[in-house]
LOGUNU-476522 format. One record per residue: z, y, x negated of N, C-alpha, C, O in turn; residue number from 1. Coordinates in pm, 1 decimal. Layout:
N
         nz         ny         nx        caz        cay        cax         cz         cy         cx         oz         oy         ox     n
          Z          Y          X          Z          Y          X          Z          Y          X          Z          Y          X   NUM
...
END
This chain:
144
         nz         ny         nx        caz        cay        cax         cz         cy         cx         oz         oy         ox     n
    10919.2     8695.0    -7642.3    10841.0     8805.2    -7692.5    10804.0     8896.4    -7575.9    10760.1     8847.7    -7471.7     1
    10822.6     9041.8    -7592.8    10786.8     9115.8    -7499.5    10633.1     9161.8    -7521.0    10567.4     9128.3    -7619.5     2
    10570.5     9266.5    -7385.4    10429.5     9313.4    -7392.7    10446.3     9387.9    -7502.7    10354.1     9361.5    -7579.9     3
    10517.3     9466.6    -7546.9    10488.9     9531.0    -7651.5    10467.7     9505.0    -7799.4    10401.1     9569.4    -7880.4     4
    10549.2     9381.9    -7817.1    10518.9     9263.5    -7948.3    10385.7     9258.3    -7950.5    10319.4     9320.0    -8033.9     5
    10332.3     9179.4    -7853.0    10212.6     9098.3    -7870.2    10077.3     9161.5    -7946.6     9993.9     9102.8    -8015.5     6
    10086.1     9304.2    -7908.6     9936.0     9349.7    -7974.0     9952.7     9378.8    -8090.1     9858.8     9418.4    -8159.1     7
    10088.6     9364.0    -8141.6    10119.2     9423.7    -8284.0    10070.6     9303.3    -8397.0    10029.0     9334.1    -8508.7     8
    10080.9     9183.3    -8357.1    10031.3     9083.5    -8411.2     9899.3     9029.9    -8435.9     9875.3     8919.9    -8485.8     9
     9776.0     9157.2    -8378.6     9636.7     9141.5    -8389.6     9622.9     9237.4    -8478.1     9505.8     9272.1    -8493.4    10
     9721.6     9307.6    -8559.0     9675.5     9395.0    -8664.4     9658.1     9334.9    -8796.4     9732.9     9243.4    -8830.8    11
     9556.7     9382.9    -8880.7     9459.3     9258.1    -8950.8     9568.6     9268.0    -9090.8     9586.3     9180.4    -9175.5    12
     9635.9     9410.2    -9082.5     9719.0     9430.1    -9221.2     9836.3     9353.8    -9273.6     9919.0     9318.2    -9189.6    13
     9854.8     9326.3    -9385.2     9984.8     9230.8    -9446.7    10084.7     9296.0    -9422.6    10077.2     9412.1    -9382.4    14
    10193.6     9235.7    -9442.1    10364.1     9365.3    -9418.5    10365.1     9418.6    -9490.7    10452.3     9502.8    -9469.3    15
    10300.1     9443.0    -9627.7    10316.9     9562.3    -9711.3    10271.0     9641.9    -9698.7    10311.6     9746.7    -9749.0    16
    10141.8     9633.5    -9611.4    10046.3     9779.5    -9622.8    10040.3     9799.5    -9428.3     9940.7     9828.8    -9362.1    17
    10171.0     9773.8    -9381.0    10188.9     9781.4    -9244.7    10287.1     9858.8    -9208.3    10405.9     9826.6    -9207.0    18
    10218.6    10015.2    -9162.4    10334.7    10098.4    -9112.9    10373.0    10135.8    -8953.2    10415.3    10238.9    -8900.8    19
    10336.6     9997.6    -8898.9    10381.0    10020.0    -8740.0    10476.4     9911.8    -8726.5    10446.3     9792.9    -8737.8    20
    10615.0     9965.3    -8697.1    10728.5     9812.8    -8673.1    10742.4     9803.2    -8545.8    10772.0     9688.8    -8511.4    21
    10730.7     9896.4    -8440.7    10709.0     9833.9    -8325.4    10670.3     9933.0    -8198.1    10717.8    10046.4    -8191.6    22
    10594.3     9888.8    -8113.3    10542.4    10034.6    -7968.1    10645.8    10020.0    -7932.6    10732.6     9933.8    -7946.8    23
    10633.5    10134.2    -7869.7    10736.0    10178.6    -7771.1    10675.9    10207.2    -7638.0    10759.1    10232.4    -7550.9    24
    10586.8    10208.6    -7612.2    10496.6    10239.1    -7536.4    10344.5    10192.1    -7493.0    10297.2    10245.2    -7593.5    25
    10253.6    10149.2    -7442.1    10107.0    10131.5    -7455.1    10076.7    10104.1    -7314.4    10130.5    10016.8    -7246.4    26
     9968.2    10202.1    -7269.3     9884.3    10193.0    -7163.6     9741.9    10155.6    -7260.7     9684.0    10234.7    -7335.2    27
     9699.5     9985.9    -7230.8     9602.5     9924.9    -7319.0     9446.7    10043.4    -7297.1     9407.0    10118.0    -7207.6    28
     9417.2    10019.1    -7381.6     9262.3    10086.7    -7446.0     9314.5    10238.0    -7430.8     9241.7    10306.1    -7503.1    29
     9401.7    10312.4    -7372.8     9432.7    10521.6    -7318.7     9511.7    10528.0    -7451.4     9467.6    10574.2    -7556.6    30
     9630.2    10477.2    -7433.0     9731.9    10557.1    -7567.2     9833.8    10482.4    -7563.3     9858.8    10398.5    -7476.8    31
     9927.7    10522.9    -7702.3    10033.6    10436.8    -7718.6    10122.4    10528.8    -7814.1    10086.2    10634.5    -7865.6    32
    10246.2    10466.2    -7826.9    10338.1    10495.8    -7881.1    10412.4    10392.2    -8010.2    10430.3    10275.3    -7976.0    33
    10445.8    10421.9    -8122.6    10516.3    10319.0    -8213.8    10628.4    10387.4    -8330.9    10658.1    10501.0    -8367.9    34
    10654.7    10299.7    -8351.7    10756.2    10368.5    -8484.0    10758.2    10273.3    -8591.5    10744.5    10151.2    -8584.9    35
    10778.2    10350.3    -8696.5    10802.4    10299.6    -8898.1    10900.5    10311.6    -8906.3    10922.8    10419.1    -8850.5    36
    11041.1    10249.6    -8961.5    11133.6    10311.9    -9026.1    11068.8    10324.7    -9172.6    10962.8    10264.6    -9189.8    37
    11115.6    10387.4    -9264.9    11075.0    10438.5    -9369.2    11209.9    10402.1    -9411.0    11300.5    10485.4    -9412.5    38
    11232.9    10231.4    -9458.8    11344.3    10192.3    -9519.9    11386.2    10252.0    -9666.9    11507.7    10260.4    -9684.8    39
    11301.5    10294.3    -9774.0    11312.0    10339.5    -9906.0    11295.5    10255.6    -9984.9    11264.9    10313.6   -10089.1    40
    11297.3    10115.1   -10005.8    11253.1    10037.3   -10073.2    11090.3     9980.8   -10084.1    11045.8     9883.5   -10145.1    41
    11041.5    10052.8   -10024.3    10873.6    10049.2   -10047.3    10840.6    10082.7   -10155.4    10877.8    10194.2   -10192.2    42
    10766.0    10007.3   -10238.8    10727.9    10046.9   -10376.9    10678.7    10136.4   -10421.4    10678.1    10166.2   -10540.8    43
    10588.6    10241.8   -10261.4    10480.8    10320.3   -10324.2    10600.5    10486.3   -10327.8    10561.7    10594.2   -10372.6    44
    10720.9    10465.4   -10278.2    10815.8    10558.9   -10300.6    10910.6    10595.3   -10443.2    11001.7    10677.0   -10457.0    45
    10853.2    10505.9   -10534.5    10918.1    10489.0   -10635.1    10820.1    10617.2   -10699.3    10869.8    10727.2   -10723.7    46
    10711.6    10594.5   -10716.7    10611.2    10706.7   -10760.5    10598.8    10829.2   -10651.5    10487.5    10880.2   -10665.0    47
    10646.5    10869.8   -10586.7    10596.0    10966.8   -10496.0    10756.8    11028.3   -10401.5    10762.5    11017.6   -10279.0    48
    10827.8    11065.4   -10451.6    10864.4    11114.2   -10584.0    10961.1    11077.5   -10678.1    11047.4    11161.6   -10653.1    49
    10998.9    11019.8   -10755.4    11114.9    10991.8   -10819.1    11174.4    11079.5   -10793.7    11139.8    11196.7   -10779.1    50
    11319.0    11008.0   -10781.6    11467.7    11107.6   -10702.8    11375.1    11190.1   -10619.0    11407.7    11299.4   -10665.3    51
    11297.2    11214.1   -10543.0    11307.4    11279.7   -10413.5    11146.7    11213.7   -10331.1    11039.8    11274.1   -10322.6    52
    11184.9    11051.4   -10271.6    11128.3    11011.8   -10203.2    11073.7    11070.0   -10094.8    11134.9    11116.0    -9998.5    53
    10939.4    11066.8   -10114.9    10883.8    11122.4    -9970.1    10746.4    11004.5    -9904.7    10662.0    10950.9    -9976.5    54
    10756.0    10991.6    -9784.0    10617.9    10935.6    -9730.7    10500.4    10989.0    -9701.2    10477.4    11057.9    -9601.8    55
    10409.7    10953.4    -9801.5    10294.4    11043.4    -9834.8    10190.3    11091.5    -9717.6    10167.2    11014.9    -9624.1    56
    10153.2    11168.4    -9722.1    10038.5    11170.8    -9627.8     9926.2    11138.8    -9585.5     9891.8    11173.3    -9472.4    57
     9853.7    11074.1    -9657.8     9787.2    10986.6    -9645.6     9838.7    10872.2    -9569.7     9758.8    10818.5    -9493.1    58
     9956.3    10825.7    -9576.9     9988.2    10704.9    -9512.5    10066.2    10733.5    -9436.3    10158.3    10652.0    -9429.9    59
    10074.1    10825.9    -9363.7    10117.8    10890.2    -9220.4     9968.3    10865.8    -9148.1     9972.3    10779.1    -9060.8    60
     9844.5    10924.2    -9168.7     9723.7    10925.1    -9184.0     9696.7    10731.8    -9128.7     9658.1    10695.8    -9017.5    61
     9722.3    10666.3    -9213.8     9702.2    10548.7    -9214.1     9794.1    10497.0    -9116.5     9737.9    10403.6    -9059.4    62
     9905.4    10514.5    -9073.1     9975.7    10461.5    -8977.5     9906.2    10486.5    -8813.8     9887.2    10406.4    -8722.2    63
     9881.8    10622.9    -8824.6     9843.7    10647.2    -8675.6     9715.7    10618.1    -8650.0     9657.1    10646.7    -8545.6    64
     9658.8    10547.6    -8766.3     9503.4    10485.3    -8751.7     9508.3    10322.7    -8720.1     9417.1    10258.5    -8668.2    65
     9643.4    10268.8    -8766.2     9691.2    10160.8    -8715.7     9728.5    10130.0    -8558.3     9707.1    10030.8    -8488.6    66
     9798.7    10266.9    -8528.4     9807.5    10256.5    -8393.5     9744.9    10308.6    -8308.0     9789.0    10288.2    -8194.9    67
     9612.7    10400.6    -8319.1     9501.4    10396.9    -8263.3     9392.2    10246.5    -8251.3     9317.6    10215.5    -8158.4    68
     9415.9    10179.7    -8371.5     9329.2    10047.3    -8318.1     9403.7     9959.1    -8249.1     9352.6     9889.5    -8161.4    69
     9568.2     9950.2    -8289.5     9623.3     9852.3    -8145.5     9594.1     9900.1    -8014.8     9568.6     9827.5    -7918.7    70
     9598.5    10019.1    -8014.0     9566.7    10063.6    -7889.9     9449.8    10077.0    -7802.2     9448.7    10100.2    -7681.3    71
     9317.4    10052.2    -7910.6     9188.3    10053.6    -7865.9     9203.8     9883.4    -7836.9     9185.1     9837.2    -7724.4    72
     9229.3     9824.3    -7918.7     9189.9     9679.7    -7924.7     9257.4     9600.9    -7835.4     9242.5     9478.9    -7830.1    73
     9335.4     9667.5    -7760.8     9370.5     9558.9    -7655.6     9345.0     9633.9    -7490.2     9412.1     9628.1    -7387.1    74
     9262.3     9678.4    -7512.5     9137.2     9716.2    -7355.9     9120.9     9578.0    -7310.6     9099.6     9484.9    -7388.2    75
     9131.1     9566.5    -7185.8     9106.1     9487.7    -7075.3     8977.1     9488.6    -7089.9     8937.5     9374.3    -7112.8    76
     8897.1     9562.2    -7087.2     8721.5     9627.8    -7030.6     8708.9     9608.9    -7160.8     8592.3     9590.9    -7125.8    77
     8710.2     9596.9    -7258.2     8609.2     9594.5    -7372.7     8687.2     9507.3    -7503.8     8798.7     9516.1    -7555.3    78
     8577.8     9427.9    -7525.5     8616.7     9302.8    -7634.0     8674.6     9406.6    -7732.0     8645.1     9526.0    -7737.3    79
     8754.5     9345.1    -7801.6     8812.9     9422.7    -7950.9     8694.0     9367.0    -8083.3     8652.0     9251.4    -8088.7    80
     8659.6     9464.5    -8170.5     8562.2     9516.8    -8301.9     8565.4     9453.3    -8378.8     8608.1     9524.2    -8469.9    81
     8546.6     9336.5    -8425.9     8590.1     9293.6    -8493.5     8539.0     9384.2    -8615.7     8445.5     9464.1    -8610.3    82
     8638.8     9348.6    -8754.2     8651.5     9442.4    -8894.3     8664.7     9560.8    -8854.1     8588.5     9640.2    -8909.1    83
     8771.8     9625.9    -8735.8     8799.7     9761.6    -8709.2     8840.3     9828.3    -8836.0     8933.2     9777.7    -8899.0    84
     8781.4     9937.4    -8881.9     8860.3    10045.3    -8952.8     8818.4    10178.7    -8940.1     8720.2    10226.5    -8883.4    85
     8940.2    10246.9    -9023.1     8945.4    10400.2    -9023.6     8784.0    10431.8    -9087.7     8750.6    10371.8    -9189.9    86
     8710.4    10506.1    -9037.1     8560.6    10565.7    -9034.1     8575.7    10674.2    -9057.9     8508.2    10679.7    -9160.8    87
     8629.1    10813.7    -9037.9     8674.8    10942.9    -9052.6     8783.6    11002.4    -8998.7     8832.7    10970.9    -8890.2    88
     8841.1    11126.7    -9104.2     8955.1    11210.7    -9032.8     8880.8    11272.6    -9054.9     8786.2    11269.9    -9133.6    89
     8945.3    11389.0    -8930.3     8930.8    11543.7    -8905.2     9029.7    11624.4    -8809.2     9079.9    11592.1    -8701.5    90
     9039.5    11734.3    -8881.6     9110.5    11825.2    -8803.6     9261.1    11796.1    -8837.5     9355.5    11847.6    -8777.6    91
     9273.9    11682.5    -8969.8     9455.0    11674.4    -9029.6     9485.6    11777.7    -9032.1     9436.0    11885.1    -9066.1    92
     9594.2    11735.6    -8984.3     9710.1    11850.9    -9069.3     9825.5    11779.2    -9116.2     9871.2    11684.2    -9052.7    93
     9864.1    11811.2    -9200.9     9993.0    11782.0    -9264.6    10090.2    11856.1    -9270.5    10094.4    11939.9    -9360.6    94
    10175.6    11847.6    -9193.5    10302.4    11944.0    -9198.2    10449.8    11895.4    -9243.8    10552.5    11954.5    -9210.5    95
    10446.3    11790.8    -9317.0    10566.7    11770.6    -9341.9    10559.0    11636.0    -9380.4    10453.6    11573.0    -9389.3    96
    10695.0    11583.1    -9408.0    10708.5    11432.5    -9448.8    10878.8    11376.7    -9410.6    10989.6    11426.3    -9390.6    97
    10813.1    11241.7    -9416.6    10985.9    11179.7    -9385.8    11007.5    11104.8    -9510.4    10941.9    11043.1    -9594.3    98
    11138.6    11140.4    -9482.6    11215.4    11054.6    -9638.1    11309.4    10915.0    -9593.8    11317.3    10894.2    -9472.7    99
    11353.1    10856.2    -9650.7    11393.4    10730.4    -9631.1    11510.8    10732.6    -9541.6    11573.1    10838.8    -9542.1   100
    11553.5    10641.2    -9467.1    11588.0    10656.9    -9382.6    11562.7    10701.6    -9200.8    11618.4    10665.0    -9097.3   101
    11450.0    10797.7    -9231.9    11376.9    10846.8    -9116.9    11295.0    10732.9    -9034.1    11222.5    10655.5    -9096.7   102
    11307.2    10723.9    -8894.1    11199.4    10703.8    -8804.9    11051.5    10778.4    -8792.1    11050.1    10883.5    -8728.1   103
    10953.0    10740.2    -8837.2    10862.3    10772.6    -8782.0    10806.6    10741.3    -8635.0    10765.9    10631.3    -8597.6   104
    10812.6    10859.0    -8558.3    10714.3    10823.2    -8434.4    10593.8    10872.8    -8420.8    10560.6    10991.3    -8422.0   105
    10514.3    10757.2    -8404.7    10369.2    10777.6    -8389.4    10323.7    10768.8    -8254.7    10363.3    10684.6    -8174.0   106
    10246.8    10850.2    -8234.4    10117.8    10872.1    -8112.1     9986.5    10826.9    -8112.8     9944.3    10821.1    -8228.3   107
     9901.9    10791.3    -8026.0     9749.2    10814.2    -8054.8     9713.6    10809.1    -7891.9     9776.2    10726.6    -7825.2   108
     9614.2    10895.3    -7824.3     9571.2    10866.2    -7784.8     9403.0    10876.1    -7771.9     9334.3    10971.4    -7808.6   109
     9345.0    10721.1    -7694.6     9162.1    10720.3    -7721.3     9114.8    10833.3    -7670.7     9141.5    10847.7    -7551.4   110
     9037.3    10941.4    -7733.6     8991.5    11018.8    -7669.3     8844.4    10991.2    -7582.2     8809.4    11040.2    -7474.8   111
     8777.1    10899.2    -7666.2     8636.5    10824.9    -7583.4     8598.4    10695.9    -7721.6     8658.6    10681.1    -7827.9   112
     8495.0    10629.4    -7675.4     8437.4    10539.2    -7792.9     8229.7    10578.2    -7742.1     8169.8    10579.8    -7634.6   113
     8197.7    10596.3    -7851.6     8015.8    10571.3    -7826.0     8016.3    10421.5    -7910.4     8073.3    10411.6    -8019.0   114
     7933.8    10288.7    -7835.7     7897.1    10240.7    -7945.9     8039.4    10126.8    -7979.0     8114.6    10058.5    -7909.6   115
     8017.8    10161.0    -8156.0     8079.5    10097.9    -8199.9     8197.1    10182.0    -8278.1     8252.2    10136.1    -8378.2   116
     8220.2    10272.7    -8238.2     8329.1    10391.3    -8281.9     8395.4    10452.1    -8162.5     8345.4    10489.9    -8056.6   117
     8522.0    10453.1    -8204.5     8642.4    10471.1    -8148.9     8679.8    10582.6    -8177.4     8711.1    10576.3    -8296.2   118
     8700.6    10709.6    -8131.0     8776.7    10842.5    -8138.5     8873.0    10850.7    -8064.7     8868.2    10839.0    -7942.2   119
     8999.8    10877.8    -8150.1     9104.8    10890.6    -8109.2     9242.8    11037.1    -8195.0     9254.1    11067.4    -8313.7   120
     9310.2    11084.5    -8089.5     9407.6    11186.8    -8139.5     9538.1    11153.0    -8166.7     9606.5    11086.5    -8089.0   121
     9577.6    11196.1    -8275.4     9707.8    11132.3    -8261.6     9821.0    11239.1    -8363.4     9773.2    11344.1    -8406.2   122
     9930.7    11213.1    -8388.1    10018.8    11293.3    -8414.3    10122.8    11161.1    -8442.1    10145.5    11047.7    -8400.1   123
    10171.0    11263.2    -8547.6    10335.4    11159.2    -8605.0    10454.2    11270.1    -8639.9    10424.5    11381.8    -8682.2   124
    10585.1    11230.3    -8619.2    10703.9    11304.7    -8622.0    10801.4    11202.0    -8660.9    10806.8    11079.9    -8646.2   125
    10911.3    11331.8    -8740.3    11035.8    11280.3    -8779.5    11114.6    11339.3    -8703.0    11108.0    11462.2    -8701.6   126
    11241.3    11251.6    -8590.9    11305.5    11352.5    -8532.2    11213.0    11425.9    -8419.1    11129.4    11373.0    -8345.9   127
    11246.7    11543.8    -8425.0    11138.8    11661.8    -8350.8    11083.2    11758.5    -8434.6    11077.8    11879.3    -8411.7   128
    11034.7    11688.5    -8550.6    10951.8    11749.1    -8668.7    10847.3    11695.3    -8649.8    10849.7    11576.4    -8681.4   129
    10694.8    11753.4    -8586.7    10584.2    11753.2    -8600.2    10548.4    11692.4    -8748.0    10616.5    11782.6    -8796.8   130
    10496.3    11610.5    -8879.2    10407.8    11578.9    -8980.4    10327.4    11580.4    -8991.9    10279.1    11614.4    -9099.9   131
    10229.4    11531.5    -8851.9    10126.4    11497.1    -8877.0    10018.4    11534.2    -8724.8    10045.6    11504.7    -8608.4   132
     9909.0    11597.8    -8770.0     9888.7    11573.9    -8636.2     9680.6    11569.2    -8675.1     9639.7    11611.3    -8783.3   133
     9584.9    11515.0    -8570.7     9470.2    11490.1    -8613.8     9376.7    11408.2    -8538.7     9425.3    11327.2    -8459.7   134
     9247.2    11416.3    -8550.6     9171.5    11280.8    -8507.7     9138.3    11232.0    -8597.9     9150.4    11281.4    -8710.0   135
     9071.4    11086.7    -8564.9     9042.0    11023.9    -8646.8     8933.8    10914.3    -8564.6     8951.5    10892.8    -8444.7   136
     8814.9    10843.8    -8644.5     8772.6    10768.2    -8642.5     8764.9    10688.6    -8663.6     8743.7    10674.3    -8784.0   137
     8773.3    10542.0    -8571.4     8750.7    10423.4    -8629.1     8630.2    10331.9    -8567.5     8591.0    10338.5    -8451.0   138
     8589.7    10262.8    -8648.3     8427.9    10198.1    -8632.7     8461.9    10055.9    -8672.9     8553.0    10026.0    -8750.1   139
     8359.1     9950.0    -8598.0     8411.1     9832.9    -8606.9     8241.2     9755.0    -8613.4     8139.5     9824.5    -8615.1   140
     8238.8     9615.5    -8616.1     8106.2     9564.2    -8593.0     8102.1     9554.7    -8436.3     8177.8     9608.8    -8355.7   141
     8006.1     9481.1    -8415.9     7969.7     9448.2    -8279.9     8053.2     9307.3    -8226.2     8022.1     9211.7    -8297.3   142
     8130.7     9278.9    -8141.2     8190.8     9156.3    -8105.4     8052.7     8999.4    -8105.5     7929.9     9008.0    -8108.6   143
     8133.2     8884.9    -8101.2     7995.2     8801.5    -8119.6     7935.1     8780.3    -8200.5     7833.2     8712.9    -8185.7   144
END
């Protein structure tokens, strides 16, 4: 198993509702890099759209909130949150979508944490198609 495996396996989500398959990248607790393939056999593509599959936005949204907490949660300097989750977006944008077949590459990097919240920026692309780009918040309990 390489460094980049390992933090992917502290993410609390099942494989169905898991859209990071693997970093490509991570400087622990600053920023990271990952990718989705968007195989087409995901169930939630059957509804969204018949004959013209697309990956919704919201769960572009949800991916790069996935890889904003691998990326917070494996800081050297600071215990990981336990019950990390998404707390707020702001500043989405949605510009697009990938259809099956496509790589998603995701970004995030921590912009600071107060506390028990994590702010972080991040952006997702198909190709060199911008989708997604945004902050987001995530908030966790206190470790202990």
């Amino acid at each position: 198993m390489n460094d980049l495996e390992t933090p992917l396996r502290n993410l609390p989500h099942g494989p169905e509702f898991r859209f990071l398959d693997r970093l490509t990248s991570l400087t622990a607790g600053a920023c990271g890099a990952g990718e989705y393939r968007l195989r087409g056999d995901e169930p939630f593509l059957q509804g969204h759209f018949p004959g013209r599959p697309l990956f919704p936005g919201v769960l572009l949204i949800e991916a790069c909130a996935q890889l904003a907490g691998v990326v917070a949660q494996c800081d050297p300097a600071i215990p990981p949150l336990p019950d990390l989750r998404l707390t707020a977006v702001r500043a989405a944008k949605i510009l697009g979508s990938a259809t099956p077949g496509e790589v998603v590459r995701l970004e995030a990097k921590i912009l600071g944490r107060l506390g028990n919240l994590i702010q972080a920026e991040t952006r997702a692309y198909a190709g060199e198609r911008l989708l997604l780009e945004g902050q987001l918040t995530l908030g966790g309990n206190s470790p202990g």
